[in-house]
Structures are given as structure tokens and as C-alpha cells.
C-alpha positions as CSV (number, residue, x, y, z in Angstrom):
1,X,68.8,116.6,42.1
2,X,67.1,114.1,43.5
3,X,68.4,111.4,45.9
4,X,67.9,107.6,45.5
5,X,68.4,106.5,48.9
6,X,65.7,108.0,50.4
7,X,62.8,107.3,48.3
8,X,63.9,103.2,48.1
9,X,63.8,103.7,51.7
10,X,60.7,105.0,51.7
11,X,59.6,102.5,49.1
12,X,60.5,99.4,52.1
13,X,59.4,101.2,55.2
14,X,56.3,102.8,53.9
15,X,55.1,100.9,50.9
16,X,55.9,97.5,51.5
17,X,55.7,97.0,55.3
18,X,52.9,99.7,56.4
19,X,51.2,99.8,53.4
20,X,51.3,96.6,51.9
21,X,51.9,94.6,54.3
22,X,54.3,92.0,52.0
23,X,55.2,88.7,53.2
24,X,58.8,88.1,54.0
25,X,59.5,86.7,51.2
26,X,58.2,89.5,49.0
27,X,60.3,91.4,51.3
28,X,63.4,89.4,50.6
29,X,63.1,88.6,46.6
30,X,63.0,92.7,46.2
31,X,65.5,93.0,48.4
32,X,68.0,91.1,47.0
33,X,66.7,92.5,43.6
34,X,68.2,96.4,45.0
35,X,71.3,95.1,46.3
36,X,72.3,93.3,43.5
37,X,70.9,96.9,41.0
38,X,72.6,98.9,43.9
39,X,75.9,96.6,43.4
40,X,75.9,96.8,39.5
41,X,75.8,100.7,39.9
42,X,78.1,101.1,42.0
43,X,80.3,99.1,39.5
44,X,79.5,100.7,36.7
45,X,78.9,104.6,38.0
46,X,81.6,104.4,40.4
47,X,79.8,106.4,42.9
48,X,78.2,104.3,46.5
49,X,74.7,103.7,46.5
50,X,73.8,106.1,48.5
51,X,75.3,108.5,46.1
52,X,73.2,107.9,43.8
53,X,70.2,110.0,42.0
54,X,67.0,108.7,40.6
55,X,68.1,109.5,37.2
56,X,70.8,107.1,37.1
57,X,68.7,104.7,36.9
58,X,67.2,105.0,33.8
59,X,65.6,102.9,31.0
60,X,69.3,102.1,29.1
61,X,70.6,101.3,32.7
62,X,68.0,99.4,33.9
63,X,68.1,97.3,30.8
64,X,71.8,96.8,31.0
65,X,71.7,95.3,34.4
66,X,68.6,93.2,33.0
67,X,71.0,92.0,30.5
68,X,74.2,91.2,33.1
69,X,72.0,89.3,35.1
70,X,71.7,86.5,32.4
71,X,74.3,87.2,30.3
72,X,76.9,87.3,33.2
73,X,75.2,85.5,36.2
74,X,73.8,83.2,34.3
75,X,69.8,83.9,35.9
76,X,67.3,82.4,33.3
77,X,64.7,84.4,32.2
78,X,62.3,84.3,34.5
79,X,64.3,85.2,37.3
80,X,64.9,88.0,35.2
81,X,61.8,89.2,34.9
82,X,61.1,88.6,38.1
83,X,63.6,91.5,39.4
84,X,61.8,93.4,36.5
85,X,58.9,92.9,38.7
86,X,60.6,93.8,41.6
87,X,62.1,97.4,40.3
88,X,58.7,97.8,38.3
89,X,56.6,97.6,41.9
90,X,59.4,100.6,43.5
91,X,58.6,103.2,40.0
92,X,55.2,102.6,40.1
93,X,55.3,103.9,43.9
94,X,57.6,106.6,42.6
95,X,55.2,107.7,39.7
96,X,52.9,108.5,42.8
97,X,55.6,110.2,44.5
98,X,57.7,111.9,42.3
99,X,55.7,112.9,40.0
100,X,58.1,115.6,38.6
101,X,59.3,112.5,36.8
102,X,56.9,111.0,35.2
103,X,58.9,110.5,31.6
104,X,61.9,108.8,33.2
105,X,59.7,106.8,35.1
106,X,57.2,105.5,32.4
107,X,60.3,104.8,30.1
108,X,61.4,102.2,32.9
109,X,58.3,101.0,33.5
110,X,57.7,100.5,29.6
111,X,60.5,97.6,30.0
112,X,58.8,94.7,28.6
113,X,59.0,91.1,30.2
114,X,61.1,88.6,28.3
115,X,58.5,85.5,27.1
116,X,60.4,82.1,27.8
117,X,59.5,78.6,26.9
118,X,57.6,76.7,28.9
119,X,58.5,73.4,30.3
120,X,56.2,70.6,31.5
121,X,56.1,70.2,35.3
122,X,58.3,67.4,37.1
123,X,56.6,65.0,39.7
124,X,57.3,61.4,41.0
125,X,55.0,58.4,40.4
126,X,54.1,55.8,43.2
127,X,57.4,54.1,43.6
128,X,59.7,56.9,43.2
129,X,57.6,58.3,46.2
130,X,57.7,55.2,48.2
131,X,61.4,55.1,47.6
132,X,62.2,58.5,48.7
133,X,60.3,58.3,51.5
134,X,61.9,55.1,52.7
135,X,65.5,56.7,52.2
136,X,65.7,58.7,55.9
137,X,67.5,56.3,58.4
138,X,64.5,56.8,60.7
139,X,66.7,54.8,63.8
140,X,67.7,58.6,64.3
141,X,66.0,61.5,65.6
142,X,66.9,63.5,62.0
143,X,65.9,60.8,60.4
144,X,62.3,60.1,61.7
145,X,61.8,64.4,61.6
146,X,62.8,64.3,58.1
147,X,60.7,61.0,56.8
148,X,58.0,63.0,58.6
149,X,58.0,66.4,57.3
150,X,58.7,64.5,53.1
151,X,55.4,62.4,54.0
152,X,53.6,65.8,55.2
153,X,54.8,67.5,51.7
154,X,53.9,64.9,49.5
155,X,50.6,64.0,50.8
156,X,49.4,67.8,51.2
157,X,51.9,69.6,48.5
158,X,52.3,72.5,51.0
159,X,54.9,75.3,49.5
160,X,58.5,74.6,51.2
161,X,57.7,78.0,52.6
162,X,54.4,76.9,54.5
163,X,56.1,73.7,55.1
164,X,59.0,75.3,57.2
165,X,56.7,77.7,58.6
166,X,54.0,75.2,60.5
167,X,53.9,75.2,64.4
168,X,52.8,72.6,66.1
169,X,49.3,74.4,66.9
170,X,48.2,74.2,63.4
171,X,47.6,70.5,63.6
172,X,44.3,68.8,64.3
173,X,44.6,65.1,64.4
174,X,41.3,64.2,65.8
175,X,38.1,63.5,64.2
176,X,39.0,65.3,60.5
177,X,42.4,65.4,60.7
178,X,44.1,68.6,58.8
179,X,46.6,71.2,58.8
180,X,45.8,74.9,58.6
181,X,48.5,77.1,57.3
182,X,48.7,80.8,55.9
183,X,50.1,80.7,52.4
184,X,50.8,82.8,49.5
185,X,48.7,85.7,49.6
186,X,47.9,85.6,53.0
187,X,45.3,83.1,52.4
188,X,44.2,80.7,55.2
189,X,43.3,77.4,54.0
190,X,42.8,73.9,55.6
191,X,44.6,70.7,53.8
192,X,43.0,66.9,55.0
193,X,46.1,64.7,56.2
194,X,45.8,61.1,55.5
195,X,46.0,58.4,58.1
196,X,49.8,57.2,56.9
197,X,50.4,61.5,57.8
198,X,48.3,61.6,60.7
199,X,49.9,58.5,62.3
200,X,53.4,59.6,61.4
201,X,52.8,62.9,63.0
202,X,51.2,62.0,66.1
203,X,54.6,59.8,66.6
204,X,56.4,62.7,65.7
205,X,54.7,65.3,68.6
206,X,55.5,62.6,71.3
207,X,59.0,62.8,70.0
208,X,59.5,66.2,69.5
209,X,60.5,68.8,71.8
210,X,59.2,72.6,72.4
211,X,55.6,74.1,72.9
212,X,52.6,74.2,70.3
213,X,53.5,77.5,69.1
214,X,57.3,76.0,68.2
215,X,58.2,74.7,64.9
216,X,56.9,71.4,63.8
217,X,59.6,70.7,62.1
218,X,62.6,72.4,64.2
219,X,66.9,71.9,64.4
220,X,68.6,70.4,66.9
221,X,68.7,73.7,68.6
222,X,65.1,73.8,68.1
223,X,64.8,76.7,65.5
224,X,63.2,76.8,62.2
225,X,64.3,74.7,59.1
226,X,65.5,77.4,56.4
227,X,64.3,77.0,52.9
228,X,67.8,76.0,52.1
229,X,68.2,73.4,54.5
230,X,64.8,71.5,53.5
231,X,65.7,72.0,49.6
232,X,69.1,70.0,50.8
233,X,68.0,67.5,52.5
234,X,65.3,66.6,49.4
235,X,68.5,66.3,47.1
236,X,70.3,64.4,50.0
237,X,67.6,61.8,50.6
238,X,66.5,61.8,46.4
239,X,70.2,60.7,45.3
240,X,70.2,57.8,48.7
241,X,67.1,56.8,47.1
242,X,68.0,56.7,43.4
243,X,69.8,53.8,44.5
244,X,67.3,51.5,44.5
245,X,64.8,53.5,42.5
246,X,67.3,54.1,39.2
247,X,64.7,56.5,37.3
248,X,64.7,59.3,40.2
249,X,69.1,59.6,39.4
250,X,67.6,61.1,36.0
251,X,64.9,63.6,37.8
252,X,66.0,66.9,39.4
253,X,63.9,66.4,42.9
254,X,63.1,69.5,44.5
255,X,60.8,70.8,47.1
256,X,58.2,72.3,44.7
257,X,58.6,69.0,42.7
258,X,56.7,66.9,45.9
259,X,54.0,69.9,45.8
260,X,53.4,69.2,41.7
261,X,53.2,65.5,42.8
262,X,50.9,65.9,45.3
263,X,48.4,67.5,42.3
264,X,49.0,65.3,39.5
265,X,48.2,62.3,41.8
266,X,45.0,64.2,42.5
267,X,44.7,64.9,38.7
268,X,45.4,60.8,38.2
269,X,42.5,60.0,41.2
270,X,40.0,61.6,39.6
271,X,40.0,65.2,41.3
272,X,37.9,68.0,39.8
273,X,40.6,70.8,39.1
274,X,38.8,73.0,40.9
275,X,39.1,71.1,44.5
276,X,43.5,70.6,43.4
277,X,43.4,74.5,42.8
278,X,42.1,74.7,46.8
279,X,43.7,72.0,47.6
280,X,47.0,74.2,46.8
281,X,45.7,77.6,48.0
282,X,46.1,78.2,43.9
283,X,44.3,81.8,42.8
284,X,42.9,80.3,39.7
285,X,41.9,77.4,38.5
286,X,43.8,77.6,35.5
287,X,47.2,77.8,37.2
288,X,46.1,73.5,37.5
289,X,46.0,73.6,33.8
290,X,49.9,72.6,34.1
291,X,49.1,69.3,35.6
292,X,47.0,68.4,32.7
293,X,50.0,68.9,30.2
294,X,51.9,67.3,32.5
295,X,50.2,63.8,32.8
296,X,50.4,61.7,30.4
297,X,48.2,58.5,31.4
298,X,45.1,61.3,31.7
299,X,45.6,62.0,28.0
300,X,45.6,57.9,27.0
301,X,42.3,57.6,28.9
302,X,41.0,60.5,26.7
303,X,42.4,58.9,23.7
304,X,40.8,55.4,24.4
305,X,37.6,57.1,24.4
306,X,37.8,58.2,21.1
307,X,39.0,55.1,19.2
308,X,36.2,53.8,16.6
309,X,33.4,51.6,17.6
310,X,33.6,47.7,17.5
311,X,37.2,48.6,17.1
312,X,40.0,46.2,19.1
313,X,41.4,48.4,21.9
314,X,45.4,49.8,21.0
315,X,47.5,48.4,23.6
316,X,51.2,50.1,24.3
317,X,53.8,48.0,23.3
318,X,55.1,46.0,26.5
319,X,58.6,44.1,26.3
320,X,58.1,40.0,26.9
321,X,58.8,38.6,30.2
322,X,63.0,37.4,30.0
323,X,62.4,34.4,31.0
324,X,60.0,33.3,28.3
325,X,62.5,35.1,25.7
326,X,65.4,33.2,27.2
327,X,63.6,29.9,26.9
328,X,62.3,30.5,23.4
329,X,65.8,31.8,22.1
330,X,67.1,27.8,23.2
């Protein structure tokens, strides 16, 4: 017999913190992943958690709480596989551990990863960006904290999570003006602010209250901005704005939406993919390849290049001006 709750103990203290030293949100994501596994047994075995053995979770098992987490709770299929991921990570550190069970654990480790389509990227052109960013009421002191922290996203396409995560300390707005901030990976990287950002922010620090180690971007009670509470106020300040910009009613505006702006802009500017993939702290250059898909005024330049020679330029169709139509209809 072999007990669960010791080794997925182990797995946290040992592996994740000590060893690996994971990022919080690593730390969260395969958290959450166990509770809800932990829950499903529970439900299904009828014993507590910490009753339970490493062989009840086995390959079948595993597979059937793969399958409730779509079928039931409705998770797509990458969030799926992404608490694959997360129970894959604690059996590999068991096939080091317990090795006693090496067929039960390579059988759950042989889970395969469900393939799902894949969807072109969602970003905002010029005026849906102008619009959004006009929609805080900056009269108040949430307002002009919030138009500052959507101009800061768009213009540098920081994650949410480095976003909410910047102290005032990290900012350097004199000659060269950028904002450092650790990122995915643990990577240190510095990002150039504009002068629209660099203005805005320097308003912002006279404004703001607390110390340079202190959130930039803090509550009224001065603590940090949840990931939540800046994914809310994007969907608060997007619907304000799609009255007066119609097309951003039909766009799903999120967070990691503004960062995929910030690189197709880049893309549309002429960037080399290469400076957009450090611009964004990416690992690989081909993780930009998604912008290309995405933009579809980069792929008309391309196809202009190739039309024949001494051949008359194809020109989209554009709808006549009303009031010519109006007069020629008389």
C-alpha cells in the first residue's frame, strides 16, 4: 500500500518549490489541477483524499476525470490538456520516486494530449485602441489608474500577470525610458515605453500613493490588482467603448487580446519577428508566427508584389461616398 497524500506533498514542497523553484502561477494552475482530481475521487471512490493510494489513480481513472472535465465542466481542450500537463509533471517525479511502480506510472504518463483547432489570434486596430483607451472617466482617481495601466498594456503587451506585478521601482522614465519586469520563465527583459506612456506614467507617480517597491498599479487600499480584477475592468471599459466604436461589441476583448495587439502593430510597422519575439519575452521566434496568420493587410502587401508586370494594380472594392449616391439616385 502506498499512500497518495504524502508523495503529492512531497511533489509541492520538494519538487516544485525547492527544486524547481515554479512561479506562482505554475504553483496555482497545478494546484487547482489536484483539487479538482482530488474532488472527482473523492466522488467517485467515496473515500477522502487523504485516503487515497497511488493506485487509484490509474490510467482508466485518470482518463475519466480527463473526460468530466469537458464533457461535464465544460473546459475546452486545451485546458484539458493542460491539467494533463499538470498530473503528467507529479508521475514523472514519481517514476523517480517510486520506482516500484513504474508500469502504473508509464501507463498514465502514456495519456496522449488531445490536438484542437487552432484559431487566429484577436487584436484591435487603431481606433478600436483609441476608443478603448478614451472609455475610463479619468475625472476620477480609478479612472486615470486604469486609462494608465490599458495604455502601458497596449503599448508594451506586457502579460496581465507582469502587468499586475510591476512596482514602481521598475520604471525608468529618463533618458531611454522603459520598464523592466520578470516574466514567464523567469526571464528579465527590458520593454521601451513611448512618450504618450511615459508622459501618462510620470502623471500617474505624482498621483499615486505608496513607496517604489509598492504596486504601480494598486486598490484603493493600496494592494495589488488580481488578475481577475484587471480582466474585468478590460470587459468593463471594452463594452463603454463599443459604444462609440460599434465593431469592438463583436470582439471578445481580453487582457492577452491588448498583448496580441501590441505584436501585430509591430508586425504592421515593419518589425523583424525576431525583435516582437523579445519584445514579448517569447522563447522562440516561431511562437510570432501567429501574428503573421493573423494580419491580414501583411498578406495584401505580399500579394501586390506578385501581381504581373505592366499590369493595373487590383484595388479592394470600396462602397461610394452616400452623398454622391444620394444625388445620383435623384
Amino acid at each position: 500500500m502506498t499512500p497518495l497524500a504524502p508523495l503529492l506533498e512531497a511533489f509541492f514542497t520538494e519538487r516544485l518549490f525547492k527544486q524547481r523553484q515554479a512561479s506562482p502561477h505554475t504553483i496555482s494552475a497545478y494546484r487547482d489541477t489536484f483539487r479538482l482530481l482530488l474532488t472527482f475521487a473523492q466522488q467517485k471512490l467515496g473515500r477522502t483524499p487523504s485516503q487515497l493510494e497511488l493506485k487509484d489513480l490509474d490510467a482508466p481513472f485518470v482518463s475519466a476525470f480527463l473526460d468530466q472535465l469537458q464533457g461535464k465542466r465544460g473546459n475546452s481542450v486545451r485546458t484539458r490538456n493542460a491539467r494533463l500537463a499538470a498530473i503528467r509533471s507529479f508521475f514523472r517525479y514519481l517514476s523517480l520516486e517510486e520506482p516500484g511502480h513504474a508500469a502504473h506510472i508509464q501507463r498514465v504518463l502514456g495519456i496522449p494530449q488531445k490536438r484542437s483547432d487552432r484559431n487566429l489570434i484577436g487584436f484591435l486596430n487603431r481606433l478600436e485602441v483609441d476608443a478603448l483607451l478614451s472609455a475610463p472617466d479619468t475625472s476620477t482617481w480609478i479612472g486615470r489608474r486604469d486609462h494608465t495601466l490599458l495604455l502601458v498594456a497596449v503599448q508594451t503587451g506586457l502579460r496581465v500577470s507582469e502587468l499586475v506585478g510591476l512596482c514602481a521601482e521598475q520604471l525608468v522614465l529618463t533618458t531611454g525610458p522603459h520598464v523592466r519586469c520578470r516574466g514567464k520563465g523567469r526571464k528579465e527583459r527590458c520593454t521601451p515605453l513611448t512618450k504618450q506612456a511615459t508622459k501618462a506614467l510620470r502623471a500617474w507617480l505624482n498621483e499615486r500613493a505608496g513607496g517604489p517597491a509598492d504596486p504601480l498599479f494598486p486598490t484603493r487600499r493600496g494592494t495589488r490588482l488580481s488578475r481577475d480584477a484587471v480582466e474585468r475592468l478590460v470587459a468593463k471599459y471594452t463594452q463603454a467603448a463599443s459604444a462609440t466604436c460599434h465593431s469592438l461589441a463583436k470582439k471578445r476583448v481580453t487582457p492577452h487580446v491588448l498583448r496580441h495587439t501590441t505584436a501585430v502593430h509591430l508586425l504592421q510597422a515593419g518589425v523583424d519577428r525576431s525583435v516582437i519575439a523579445l519584445w514579448l519575452g517569447h522563447e522562440s521566434v516561431e511562437t510570432t508566427q501567429m501574428y503573421l496568420d493573423a494580419d491580414l493587410s501583411t498578406k495584401e502587401a505580399a500579394l501586390e508584389k506578385t501581381r504581373p508586370t505592366n499590369s493595373r494594380a487590383a484595388r479592394r472594392y470600396a462602397p461610394g461616398d452616400r452623398l454622391l449616391a444620394f444625388l445620383s439616385s435623384l
